[in-house]
Every structure is written in structure tokens, then in C-alpha cells.
Residue frames as a rotation matrix with the C-alpha (Angstrom) as fourth column:
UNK 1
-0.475 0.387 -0.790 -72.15
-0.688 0.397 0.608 57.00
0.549 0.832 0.078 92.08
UNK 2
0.247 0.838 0.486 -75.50
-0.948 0.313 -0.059 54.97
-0.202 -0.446 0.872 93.50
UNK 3
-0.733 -0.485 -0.476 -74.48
-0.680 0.510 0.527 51.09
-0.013 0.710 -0.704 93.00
UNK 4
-0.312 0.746 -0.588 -76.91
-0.571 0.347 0.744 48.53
0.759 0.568 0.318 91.94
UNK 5
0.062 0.658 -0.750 -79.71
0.788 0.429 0.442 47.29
0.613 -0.619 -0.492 94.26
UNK 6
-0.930 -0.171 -0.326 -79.16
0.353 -0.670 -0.653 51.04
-0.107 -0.723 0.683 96.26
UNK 7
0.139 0.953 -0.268 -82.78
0.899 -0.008 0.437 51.63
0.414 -0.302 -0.859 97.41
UNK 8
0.827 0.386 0.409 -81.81
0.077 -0.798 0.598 54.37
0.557 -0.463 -0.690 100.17
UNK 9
-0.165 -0.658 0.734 -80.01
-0.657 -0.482 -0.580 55.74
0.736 -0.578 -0.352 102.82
UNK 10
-0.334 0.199 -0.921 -80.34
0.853 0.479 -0.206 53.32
0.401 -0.855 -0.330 106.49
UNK 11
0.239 0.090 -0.967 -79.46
0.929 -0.311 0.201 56.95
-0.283 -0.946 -0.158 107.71
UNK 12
0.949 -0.279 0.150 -78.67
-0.182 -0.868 -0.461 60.30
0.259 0.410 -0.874 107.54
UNK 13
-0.050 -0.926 -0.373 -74.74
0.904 0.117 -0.412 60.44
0.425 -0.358 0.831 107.83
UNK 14
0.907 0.077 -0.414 -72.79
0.412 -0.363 0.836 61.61
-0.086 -0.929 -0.361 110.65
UNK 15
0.427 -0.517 0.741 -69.96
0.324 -0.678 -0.660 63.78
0.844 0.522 -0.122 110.38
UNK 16
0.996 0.029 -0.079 -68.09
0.083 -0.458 0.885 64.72
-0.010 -0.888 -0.459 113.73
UNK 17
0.358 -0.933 0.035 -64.78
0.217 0.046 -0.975 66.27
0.908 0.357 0.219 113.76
UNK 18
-0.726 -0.313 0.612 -62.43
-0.493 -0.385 -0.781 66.40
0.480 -0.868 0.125 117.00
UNK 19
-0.868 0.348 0.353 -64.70
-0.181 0.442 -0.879 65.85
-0.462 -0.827 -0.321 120.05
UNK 20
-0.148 0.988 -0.045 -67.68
-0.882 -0.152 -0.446 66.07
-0.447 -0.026 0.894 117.98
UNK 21
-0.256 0.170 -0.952 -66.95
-0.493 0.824 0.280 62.32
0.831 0.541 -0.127 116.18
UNK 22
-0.976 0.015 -0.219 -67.34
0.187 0.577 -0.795 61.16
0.115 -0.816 -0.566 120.26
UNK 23
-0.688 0.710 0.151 -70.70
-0.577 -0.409 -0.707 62.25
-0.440 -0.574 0.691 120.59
UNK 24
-0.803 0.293 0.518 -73.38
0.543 0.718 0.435 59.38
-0.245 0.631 -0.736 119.40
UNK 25
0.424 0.768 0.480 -75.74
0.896 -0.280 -0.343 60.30
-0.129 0.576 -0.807 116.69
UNK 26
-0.375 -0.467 -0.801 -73.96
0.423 -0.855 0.300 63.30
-0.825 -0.226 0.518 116.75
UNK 27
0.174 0.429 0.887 -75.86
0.977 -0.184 -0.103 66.26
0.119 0.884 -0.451 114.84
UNK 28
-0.603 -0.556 -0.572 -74.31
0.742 -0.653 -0.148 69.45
-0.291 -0.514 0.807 114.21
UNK 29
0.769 0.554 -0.321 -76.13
0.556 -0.826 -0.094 73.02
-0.317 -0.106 -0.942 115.51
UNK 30
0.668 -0.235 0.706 -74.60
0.285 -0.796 -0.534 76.23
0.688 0.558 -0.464 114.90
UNK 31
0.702 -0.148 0.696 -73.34
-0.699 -0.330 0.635 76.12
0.136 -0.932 -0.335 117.94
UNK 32
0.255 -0.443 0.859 -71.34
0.131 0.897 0.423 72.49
-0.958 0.004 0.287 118.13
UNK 33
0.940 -0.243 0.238 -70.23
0.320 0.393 -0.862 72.44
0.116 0.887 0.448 114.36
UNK 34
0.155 -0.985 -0.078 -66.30
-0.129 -0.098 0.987 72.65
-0.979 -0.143 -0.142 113.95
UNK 35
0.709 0.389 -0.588 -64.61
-0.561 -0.194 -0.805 72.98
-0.428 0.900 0.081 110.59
UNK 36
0.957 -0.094 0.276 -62.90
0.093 0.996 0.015 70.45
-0.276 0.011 0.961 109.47
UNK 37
0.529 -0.823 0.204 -59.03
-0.847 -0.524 0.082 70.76
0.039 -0.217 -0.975 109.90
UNK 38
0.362 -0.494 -0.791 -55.64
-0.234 0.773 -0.590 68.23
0.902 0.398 0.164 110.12
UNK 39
-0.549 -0.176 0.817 -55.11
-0.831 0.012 -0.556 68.65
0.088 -0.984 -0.153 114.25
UNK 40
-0.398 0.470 0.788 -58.10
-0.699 0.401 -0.592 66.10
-0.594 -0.787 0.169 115.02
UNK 41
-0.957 0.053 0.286 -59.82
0.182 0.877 0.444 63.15
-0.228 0.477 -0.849 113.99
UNK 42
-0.310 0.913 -0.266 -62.99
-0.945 -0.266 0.191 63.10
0.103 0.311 0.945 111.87
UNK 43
-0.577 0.481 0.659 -65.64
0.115 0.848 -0.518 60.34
-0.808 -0.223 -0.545 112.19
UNK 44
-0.509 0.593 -0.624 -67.81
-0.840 -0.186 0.509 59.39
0.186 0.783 0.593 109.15
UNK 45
-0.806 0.300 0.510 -70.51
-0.166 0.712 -0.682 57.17
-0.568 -0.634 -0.524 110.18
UNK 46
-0.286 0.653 -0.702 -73.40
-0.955 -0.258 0.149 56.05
-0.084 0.712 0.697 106.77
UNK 47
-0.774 0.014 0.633 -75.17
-0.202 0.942 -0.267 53.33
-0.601 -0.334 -0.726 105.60
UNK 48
-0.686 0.566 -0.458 -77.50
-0.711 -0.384 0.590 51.62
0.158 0.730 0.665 102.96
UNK 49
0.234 0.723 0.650 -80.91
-0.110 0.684 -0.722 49.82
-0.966 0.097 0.239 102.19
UNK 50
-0.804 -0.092 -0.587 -80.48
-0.591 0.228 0.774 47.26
0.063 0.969 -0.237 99.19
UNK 51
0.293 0.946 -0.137 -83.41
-0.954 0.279 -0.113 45.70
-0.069 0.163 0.984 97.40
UNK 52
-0.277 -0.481 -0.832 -81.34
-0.064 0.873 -0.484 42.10
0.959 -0.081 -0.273 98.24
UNK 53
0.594 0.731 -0.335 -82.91
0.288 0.195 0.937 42.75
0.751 -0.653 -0.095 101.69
UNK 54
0.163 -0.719 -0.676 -79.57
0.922 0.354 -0.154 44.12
0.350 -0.598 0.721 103.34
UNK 55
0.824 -0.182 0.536 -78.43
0.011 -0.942 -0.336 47.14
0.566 0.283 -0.774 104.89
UNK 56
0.044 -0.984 0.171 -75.29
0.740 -0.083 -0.667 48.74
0.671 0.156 0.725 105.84
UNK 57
1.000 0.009 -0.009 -73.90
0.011 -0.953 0.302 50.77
-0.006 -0.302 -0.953 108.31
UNK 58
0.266 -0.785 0.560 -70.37
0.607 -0.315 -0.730 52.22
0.749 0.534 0.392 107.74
UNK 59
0.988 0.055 0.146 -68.39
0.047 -0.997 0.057 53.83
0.149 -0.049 -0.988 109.82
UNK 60
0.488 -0.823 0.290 -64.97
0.628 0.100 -0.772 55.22
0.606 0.559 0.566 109.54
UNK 61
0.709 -0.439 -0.551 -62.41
0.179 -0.644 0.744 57.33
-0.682 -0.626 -0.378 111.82
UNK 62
0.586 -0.634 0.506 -59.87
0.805 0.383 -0.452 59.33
0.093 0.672 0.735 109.94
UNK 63
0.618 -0.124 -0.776 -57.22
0.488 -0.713 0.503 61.65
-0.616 -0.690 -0.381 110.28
UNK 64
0.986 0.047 0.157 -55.86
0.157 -0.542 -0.825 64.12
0.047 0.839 -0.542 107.77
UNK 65
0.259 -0.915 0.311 -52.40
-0.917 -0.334 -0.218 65.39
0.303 -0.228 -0.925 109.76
UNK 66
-0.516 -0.806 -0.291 -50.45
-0.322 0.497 -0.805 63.80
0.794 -0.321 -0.516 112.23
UNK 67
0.570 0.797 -0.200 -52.09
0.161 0.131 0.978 61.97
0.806 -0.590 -0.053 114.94
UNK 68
0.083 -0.332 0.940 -50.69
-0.996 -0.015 0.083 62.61
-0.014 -0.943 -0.332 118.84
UNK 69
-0.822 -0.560 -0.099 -49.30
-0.430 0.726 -0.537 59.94
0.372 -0.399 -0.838 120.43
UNK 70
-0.765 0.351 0.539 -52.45
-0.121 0.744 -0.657 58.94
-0.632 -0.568 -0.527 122.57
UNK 71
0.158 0.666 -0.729 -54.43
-0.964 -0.055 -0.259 59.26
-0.213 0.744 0.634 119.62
UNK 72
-0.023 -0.602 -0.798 -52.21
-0.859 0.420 -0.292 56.54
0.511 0.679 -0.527 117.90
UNK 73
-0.972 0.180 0.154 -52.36
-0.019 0.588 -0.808 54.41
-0.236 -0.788 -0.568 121.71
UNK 74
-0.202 0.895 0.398 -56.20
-0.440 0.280 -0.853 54.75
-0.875 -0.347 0.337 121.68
UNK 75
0.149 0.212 -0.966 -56.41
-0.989 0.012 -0.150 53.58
-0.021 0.977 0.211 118.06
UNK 76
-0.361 -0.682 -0.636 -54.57
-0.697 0.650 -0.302 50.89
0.619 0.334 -0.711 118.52
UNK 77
-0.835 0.456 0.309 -56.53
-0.103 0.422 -0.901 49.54
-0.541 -0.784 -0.305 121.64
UNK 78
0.002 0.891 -0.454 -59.33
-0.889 -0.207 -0.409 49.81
-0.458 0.404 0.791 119.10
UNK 79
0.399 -0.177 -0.900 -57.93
-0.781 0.448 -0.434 47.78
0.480 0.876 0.040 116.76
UNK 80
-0.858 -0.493 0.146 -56.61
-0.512 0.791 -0.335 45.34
0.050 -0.362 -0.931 119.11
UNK 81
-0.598 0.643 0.479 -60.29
-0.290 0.383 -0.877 44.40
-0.748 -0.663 -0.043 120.48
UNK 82
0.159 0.176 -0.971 -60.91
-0.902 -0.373 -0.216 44.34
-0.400 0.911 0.100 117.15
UNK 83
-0.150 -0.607 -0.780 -58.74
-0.760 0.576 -0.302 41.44
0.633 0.548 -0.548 116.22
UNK 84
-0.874 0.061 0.482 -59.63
-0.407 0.449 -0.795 40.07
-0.265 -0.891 -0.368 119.67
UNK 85
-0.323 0.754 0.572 -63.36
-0.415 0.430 -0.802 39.16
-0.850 -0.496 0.175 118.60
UNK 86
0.246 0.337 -0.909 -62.66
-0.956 0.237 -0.170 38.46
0.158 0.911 0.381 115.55
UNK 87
-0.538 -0.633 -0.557 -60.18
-0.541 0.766 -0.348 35.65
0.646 0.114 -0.754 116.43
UNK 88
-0.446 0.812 0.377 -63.37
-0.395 0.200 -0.897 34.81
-0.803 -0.549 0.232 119.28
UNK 89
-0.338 0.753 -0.564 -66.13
-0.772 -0.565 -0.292 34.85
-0.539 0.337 0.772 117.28
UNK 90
-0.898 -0.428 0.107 -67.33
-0.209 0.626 0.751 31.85
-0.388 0.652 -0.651 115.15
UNK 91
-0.104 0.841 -0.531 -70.35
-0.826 -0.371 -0.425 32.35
-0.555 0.394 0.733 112.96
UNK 92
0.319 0.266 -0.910 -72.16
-0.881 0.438 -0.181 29.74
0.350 0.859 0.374 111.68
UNK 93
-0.866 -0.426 -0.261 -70.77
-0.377 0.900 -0.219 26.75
0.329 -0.091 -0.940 113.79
């Protein structure tokens, strides 16, 4: 469902499961596509234009099964550096 002020896409979404969520812009050929499965992580990566002048990009890492262990380590190093510039950061002073 489209929510009010949705004007457009920013982008086409990205889609990359397994190695193919590492690959920026990532667009899949017949060759490189991979069907989506509970072993690996998917990337989802989208984004609107509202008529409030904003847009949006989205993007999301998920995993269906069980992640591995260095999954679970590299996640977390995400999410640390994460928390790291937020607690940095100060907008607006």
C-alpha cells in the first residue's frame, strides 16, 4: 500500500542474496542471480520521493535461518559503529 505524499520510487530496489547483497548497486543477470534460501543473508536496499520534498533510502540486511557465528560477529561490529556515531554525532548544535 502507496502512503500519502508517495510521488515515486528514489530507486529501483536492490535485492542481493548471500554474496550478492555485498556487491553495490548490485543488479541481478542470469548469470549472478541466486534464489533466495535460509543459509545466507539477503540485503533489501529501496527508497522514496515525497511531495513534502523528502526522500528515502532504506536499507535492510536479513536472515531467514540461522546465522554462522561470524555472520553474528560481523553484524554486531555493524551495529556497534552504529551506536558509536550515533552517541558522536550532534545535529543541530
Amino acid at each position: 500500500r502507496e502512503q500519502a505524499g508517495f510521488v515515486g520510487p528514489s530507486f529501483e530496489t536492490i535485492c542481493g542474496y548471500g554474496a550478492n547483497g555485498a556487491v553495490i548497486h548490485y543488479t541481478p543477470t542470469a548469470e549472478s542471480a541466486a534464489r533466495l534460501g535460509w543459509s545466507r543473508p539477503v540485503l533489501i536496499d529501496s527508497g522514496g520521493h515525497y511531495d513534502v520534498g523528502g526522500t528515502t533510502d532504506v536499507t535492510r540486511t536479513l536472515h531467514f535461518g540461522e546465522p554462522s557465528a561470524h555472520e553474528r560477529a560481523c553484524f554486531t561490529r555493524v551495529l556497534q559503529g552504529h551506536i558509536g556515531l550515533a552517541r558522536t554525532l550532534h545535529f543541530g548544535e
